[in-house]
ZADRENMAR-976545 format. One line per field, with one value per residue (C-alpha): residue number from 1; residue in one letter; x, y, z. Coordinates in steps of 0.1 Angstrom, whole numbers, plus 5000, padded with zeros to 4 digits. Example, Ala and Ser with C-alpha at 12.3 -4.5 7.8 and 13.67 -1.06 7.14 Angstrom:
# ZADRENMAR-976545
num	[1_2] $
residu	[A_S] $
X	[5123_5137] $
Y	[4955_4989] $
Z	[5078_5071] $
***
This chain:
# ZADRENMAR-976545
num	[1_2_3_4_5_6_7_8_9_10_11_12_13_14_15_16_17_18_19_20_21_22_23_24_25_26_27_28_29_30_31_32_33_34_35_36_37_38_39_40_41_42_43_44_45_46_47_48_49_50_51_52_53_54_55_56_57_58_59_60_61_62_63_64_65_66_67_68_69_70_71_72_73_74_75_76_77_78_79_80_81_82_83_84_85_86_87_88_89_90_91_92_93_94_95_96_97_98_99_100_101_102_103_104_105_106_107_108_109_110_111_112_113_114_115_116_117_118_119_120_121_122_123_124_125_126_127_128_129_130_131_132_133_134_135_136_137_138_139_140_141_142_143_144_145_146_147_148_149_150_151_152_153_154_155_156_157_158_159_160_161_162_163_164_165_166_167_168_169_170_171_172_173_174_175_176_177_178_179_180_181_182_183_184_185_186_187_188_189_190_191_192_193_194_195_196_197_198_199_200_201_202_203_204_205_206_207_208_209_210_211_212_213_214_215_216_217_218_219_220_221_222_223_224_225_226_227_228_229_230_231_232_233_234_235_236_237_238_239_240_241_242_243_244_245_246_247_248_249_250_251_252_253_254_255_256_257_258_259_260_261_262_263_264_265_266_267_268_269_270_271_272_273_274_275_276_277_278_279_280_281_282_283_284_285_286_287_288_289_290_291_292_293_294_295_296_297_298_299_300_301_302_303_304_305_306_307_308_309_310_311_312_313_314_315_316_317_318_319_320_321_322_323_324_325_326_327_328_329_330_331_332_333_334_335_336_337_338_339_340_341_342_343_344_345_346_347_348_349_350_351_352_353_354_355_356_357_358_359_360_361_362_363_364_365_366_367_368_369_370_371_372_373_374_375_376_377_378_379_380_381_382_383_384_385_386_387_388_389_390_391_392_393_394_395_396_397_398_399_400_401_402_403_404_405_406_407_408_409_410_411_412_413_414_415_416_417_418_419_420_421_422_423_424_425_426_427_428_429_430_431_432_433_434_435_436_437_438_439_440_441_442_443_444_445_446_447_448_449_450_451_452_453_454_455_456_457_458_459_460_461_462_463_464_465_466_467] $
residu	[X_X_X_X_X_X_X_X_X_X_X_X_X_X_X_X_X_X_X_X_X_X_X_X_X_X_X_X_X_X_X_X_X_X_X_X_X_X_X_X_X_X_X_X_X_X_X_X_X_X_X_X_X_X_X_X_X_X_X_X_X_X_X_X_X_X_X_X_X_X_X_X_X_X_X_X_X_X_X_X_X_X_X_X_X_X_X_X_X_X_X_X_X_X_X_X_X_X_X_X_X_X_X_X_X_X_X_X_X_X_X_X_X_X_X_X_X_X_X_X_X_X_X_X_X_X_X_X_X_X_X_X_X_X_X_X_X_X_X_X_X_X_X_X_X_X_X_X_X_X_X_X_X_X_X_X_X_X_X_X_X_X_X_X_X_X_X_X_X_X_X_X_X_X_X_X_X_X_X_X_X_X_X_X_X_X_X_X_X_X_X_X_X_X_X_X_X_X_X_X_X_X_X_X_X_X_X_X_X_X_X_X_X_X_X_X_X_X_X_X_X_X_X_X_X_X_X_X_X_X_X_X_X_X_X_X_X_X_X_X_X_X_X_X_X_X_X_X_X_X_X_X_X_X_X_X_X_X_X_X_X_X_X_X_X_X_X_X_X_X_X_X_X_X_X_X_X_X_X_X_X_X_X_X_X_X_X_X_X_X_X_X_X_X_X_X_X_X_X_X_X_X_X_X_X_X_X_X_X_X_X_X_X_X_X_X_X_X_X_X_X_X_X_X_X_X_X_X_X_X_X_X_X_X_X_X_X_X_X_X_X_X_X_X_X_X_X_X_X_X_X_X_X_X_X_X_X_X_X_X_X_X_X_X_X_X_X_X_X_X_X_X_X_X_X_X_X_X_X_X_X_X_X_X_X_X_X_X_X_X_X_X_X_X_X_X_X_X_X_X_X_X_X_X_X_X_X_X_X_X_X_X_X_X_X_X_X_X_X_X_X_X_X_X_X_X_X_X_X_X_X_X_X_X_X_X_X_X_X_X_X_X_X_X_X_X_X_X_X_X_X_X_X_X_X_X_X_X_X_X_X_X_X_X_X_X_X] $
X	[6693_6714_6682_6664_6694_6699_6657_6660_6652_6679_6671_6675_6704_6723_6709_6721_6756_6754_6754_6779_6807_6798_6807_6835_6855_6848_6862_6893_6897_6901_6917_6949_6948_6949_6978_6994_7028_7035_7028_7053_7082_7079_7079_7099_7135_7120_7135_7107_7105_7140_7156_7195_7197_7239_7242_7222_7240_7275_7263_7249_7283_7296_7282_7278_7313_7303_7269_7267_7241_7220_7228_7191_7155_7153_7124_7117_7146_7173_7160_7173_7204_7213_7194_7221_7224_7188_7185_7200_7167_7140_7108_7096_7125_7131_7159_7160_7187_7195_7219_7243_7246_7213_7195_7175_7161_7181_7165_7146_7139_7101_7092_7069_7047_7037_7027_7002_6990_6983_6968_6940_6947_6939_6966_6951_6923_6945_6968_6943_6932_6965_6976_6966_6983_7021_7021_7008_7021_7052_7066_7064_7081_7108_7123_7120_7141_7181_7202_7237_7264_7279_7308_7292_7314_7303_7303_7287_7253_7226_7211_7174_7164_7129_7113_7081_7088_7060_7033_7050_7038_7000_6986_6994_6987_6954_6946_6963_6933_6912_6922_6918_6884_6874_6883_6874_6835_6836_6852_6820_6800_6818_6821_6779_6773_6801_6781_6746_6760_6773_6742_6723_6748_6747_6705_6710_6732_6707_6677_6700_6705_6667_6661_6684_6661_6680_6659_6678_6705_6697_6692_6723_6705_6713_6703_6672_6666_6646_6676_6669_6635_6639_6659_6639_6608_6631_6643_6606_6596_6626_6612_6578_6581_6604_6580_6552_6575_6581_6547_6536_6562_6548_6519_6521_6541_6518_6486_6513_6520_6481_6469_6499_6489_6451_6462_6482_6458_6428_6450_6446_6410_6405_6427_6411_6378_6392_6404_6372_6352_6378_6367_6330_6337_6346_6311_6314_6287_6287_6260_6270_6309_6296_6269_6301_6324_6294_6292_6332_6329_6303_6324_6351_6331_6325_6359_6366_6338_6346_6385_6373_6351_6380_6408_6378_6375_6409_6413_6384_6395_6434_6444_6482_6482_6456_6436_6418_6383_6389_6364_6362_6373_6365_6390_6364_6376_6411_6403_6382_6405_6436_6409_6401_6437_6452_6421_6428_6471_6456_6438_6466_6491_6505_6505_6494_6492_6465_6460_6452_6416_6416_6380_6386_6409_6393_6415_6408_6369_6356_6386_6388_6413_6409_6410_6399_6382_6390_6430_6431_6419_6443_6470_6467_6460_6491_6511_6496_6501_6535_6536_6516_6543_6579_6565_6576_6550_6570_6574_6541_6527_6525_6506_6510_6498_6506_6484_6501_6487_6481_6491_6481_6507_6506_6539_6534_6565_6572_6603_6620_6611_6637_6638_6648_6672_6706_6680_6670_6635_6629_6650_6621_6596_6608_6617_6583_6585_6551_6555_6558_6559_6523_6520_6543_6525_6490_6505_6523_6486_6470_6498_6514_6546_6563_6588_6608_6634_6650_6672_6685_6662_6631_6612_6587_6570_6559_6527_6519_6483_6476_6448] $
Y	[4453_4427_4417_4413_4394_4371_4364_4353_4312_4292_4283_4327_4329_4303_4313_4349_4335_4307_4346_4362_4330_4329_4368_4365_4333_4348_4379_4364_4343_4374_4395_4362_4365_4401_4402_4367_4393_4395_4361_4350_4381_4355_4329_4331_4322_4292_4257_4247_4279_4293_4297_4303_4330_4334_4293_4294_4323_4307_4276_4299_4319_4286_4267_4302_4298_4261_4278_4303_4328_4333_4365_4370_4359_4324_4312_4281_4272_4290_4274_4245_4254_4263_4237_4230_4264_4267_4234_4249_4264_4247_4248_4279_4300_4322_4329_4352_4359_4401_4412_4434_4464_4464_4449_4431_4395_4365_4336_4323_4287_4297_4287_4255_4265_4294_4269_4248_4283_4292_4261_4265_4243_4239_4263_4293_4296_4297_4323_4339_4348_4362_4377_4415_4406_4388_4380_4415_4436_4423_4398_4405_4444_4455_4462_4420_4414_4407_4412_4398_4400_4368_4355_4336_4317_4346_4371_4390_4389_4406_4373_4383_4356_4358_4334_4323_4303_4320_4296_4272_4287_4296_4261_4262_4294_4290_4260_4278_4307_4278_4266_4298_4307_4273_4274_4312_4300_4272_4283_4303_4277_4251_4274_4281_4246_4233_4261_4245_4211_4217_4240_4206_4184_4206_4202_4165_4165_4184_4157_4131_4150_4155_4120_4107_4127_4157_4189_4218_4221_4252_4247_4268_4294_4287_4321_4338_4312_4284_4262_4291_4286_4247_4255_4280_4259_4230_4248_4265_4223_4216_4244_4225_4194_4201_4224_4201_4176_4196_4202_4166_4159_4188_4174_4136_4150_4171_4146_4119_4142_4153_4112_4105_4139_4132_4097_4103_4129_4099_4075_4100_4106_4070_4061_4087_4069_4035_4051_4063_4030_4012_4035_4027_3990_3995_3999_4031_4033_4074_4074_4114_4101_4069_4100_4125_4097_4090_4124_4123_4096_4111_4141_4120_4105_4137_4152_4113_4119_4160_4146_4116_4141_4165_4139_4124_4161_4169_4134_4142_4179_4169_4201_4207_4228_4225_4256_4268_4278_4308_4317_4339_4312_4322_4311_4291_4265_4264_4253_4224_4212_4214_4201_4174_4162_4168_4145_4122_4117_4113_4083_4074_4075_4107_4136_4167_4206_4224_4237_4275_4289_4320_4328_4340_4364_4400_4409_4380_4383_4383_4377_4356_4338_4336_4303_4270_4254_4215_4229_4236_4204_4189_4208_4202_4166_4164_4179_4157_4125_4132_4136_4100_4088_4103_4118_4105_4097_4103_4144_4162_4178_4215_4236_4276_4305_4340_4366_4393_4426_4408_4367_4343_4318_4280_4258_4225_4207_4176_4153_4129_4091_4070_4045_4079_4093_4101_4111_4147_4153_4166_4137_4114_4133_4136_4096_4089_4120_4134_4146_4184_4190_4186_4211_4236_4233_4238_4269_4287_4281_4304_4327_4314_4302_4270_4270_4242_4237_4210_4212_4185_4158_4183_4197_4220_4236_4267_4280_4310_4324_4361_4378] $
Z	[5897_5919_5938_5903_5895_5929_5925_5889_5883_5876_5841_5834_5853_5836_5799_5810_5823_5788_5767_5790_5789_5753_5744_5768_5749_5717_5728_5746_5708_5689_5712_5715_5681_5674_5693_5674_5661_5698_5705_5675_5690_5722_5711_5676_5699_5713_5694_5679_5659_5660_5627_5627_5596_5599_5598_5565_5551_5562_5540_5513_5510_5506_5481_5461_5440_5424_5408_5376_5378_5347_5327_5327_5346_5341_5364_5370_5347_5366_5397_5381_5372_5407_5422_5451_5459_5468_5483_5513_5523_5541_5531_5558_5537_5502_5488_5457_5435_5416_5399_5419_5395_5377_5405_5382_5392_5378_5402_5433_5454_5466_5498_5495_5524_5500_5473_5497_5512_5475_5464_5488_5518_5550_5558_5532_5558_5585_5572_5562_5596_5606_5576_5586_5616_5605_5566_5557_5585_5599_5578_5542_5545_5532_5564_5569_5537_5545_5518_5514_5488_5475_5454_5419_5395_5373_5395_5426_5430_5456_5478_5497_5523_5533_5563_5567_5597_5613_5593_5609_5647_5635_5641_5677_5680_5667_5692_5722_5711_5708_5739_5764_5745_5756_5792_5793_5780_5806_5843_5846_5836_5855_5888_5889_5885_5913_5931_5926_5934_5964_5976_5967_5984_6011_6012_6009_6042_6060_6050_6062_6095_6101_6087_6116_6142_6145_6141_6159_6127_6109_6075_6056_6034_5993_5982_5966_5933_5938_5959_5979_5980_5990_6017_6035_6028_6043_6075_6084_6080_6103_6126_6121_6129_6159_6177_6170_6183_6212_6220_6212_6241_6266_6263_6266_6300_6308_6305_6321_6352_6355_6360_6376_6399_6400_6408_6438_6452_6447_6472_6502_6498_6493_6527_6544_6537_6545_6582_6589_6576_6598_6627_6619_6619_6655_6662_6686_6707_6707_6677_6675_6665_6637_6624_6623_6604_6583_6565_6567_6543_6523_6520_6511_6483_6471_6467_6451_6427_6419_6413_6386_6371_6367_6354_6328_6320_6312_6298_6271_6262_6262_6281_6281_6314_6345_6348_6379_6382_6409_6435_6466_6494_6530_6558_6569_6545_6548_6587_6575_6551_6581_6611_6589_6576_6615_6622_6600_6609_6643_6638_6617_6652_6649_6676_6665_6684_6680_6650_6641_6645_6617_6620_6657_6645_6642_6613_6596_6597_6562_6552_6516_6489_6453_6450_6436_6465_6446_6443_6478_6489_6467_6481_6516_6512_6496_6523_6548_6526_6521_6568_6563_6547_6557_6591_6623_6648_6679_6673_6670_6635_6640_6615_6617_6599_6595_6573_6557_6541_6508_6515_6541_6548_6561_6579_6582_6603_6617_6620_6590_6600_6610_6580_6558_6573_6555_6525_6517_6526_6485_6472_6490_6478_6442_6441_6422_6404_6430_6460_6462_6424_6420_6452_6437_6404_6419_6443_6406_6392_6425_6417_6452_6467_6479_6503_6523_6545_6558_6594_6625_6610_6611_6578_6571_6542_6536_6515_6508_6489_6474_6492] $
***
């Protein structure tokens, strides 16, 4: 029943709450008024309805000696007769004059309130409404009636005062019922709709903030109606638009770091080439060597062309991440792709040791990498760019490698070049945002490992593959 109730629309929910105000100020209207003889016990001593019954009889007792009562009911004509004795009264009071032995009535000053209530005024309809309550019940009994003995000019006589002062507090009465029905029929009203406006309000806020470029603001839930509804539907946009945001961002990053990767790993192919062109320009008579640079620079052209082919690839299919394309890589390869980097920093004026000959190791016969032959190039022409370009000449480039049960690991060391030092080598090599990033990157995507270390002006860096 409450979740029927918190699920209803908004136009059932308020007709439902319209009904229940509406029942509950009429209730609270006759229920005020019901009770109107306690009402009046209240407020009967306050000064606007106070009546001072001993002052009048004081007066009364008074003026009684200078007035003859008739001998027998005179009506309107004995009225007359003692026209200052009942002028005394206001026009809220009775008075009513019997005889004190035969108790019969001799004469009266009705109250004048009476005669508009009788007439059929305004104030018939009024009374009317309370009259079970005060004129019939609490007002007009005997019990009400004060009697008093006073001293005639022809004798003693039995004086009944009767006040209707009560007539005088049903008006207000009536609009104070008036009044609380009122407010009673609107605070619930008035409290739903502050409610609704400030869930509204609140929904307003929240478009401002994700109109501003905010979008990580949870949208405050408005309950299960159709505000509700809006702001749900609003949040899940908010959750929208920021992921796609988000992604949009990934990915314009990710395309940004693959050119500006593909990029940097074209330049060392590309200088590689122009070294070995420059070589060929020498004109070495050995026609073994210019044959041997020859299909150097074929090769070259090759990985140029395979890289071009890949960043027009990935250009064209708008791939967030680089995937690899694994294969079973022999040792073999890795020894090219060291013997012809080492070759290369050679011509380049660098020293380098000897570097590691896996094939001639019996446990490493047969031995192969799951790999991505194109990656691996990548990778170690990376490291080697990166000795082109922070390496010191003067300290040879060592290359080592160790094979474990399950990995087969690669350091590459040499010393930090004059120019840089007082710089961390991975401060260099981050400073356009390259360097070993795109290594590291390319390693996680082989499912391998990345190391470095950096000690006494020396650095090397650690690679490590699975298999």
């Amino acid at each position: 029943m409450i979740k029927r109730i918190k699920t209803a629309k908004l136009r059932t929910k308020f007709i439902s709450l319209l009904l229940v105000s509406g029942l509950l100020g009429l209730f609270t209207f006759f229920f005020l008024l019901r009770h109107i003889g306690e009402a009046w016990n209240v407020f009967s001593a306050l000064p606007p309805f106070a009546w001072d019954e001993e002052a009048l009889v004081a007066a009364l007792r008074e003026e009684a000696p200078n007035h003859t009562v008739p001998a027998y009911s005179a009506g309107e004509n004995g009225a007359g007769q003692m026209q200052g004795f009942f002028a005394l009264s206001d026009d809220y009071t009775g008075v009513y004059v019997y005889g004190k032995d035969d108790g019969l009535y001799r004469a009266s000053a009705f109250p004048k309130v009476l005669h508009k209530v009788i007439n059929g005024s305004v104030l018939d309809y009024v009374s009317s409404l309370t009259e079970e309550y005060i004129f019939s019940q609490e007002h007009m009994g005997e019990e009400h009636a004060h009697w008093y003995d006073m001293e005639f000019k022809n004798g003693t006589y039995t004086v009944q005062i009767l006040s209707f002062l009560y007539l005088r507090f049903t008006y207000p009465y009536l609009f104070f019922c008036l009044i609380c029905a009122t407010a009673v029929f609107l605070a619930p009203m008035l409290l739903y709709l502050r409610k609704r406006t400030g869930q509204l309000l609140l929904l307003k806020d929240e478009m401002l903030l994700m109109s501003s470029g905010d979008l990580t603001h949870p949208v405050a839930p408005c309950g299960a109606d159709e505000i509700g509804i809006l702001s749900r539907e609003l949040d899940e946009l908010r959750l929208a638009l920021h992921s796609h945001i988000t992604r949009e961002e990934e990915s314009r990053q990710a395309n940004q770091d693959l050119i500006t990767a593909l990029s940097h790993d074209l330049r060392t192919p590309l200088t590689i080439l122009k070294g070995y062109l420059e070589v060929l320009q020498l004109k070495l008579p050995e026609s073994d060597a210019a044959a041997e640079y020859l299909s150097r620079c074929l090769q070259k052209a090759d990985d140029i062309r395979e890289l071009t082919d890949r960043m027009f690839e990935y250009a064209l299919i708008y791939e967030e991440n680089e995937e690899v394309s694994p294969a079973a890589v022999p040792l073999s390869f890795f020894e090219e792709c060291i013997a012809e980097n080492m070759d290369f920093i050679r011509l380049a004026g660098f020293h380098t040791a000897e570097p590691p000959c896996l094939t001639a190791s019996p446990s490493l016969t047969g031995r192969t990498v799951n790999g991505d032959t194109v990656m691996i190039k990548r990778i170690f022409n990376n490291l080697f760019s990166n000795i082109l370009k922070y390496g010191d000449k003067s300290v040879p480039v060592t290359i080592s490698c160790h094979a474990g049960k399950d990995s087969i690991s690669f350091t590459l060391c040499n010393a930090i070049k004059t120019s840089f030092a007082g710089e961390t080598f991975q401060s260099r090599i981050a400073g356009n945002g390259i360097g070993l990033r795109s290594v590291e990157k390319m390693m996680a995507l082989h499912h391998g490992t990345l190391k470095q270390r950096e000690e006494d002006g020396r650095f090397s860096v650690e690679i490590t593959f699975c298999g």
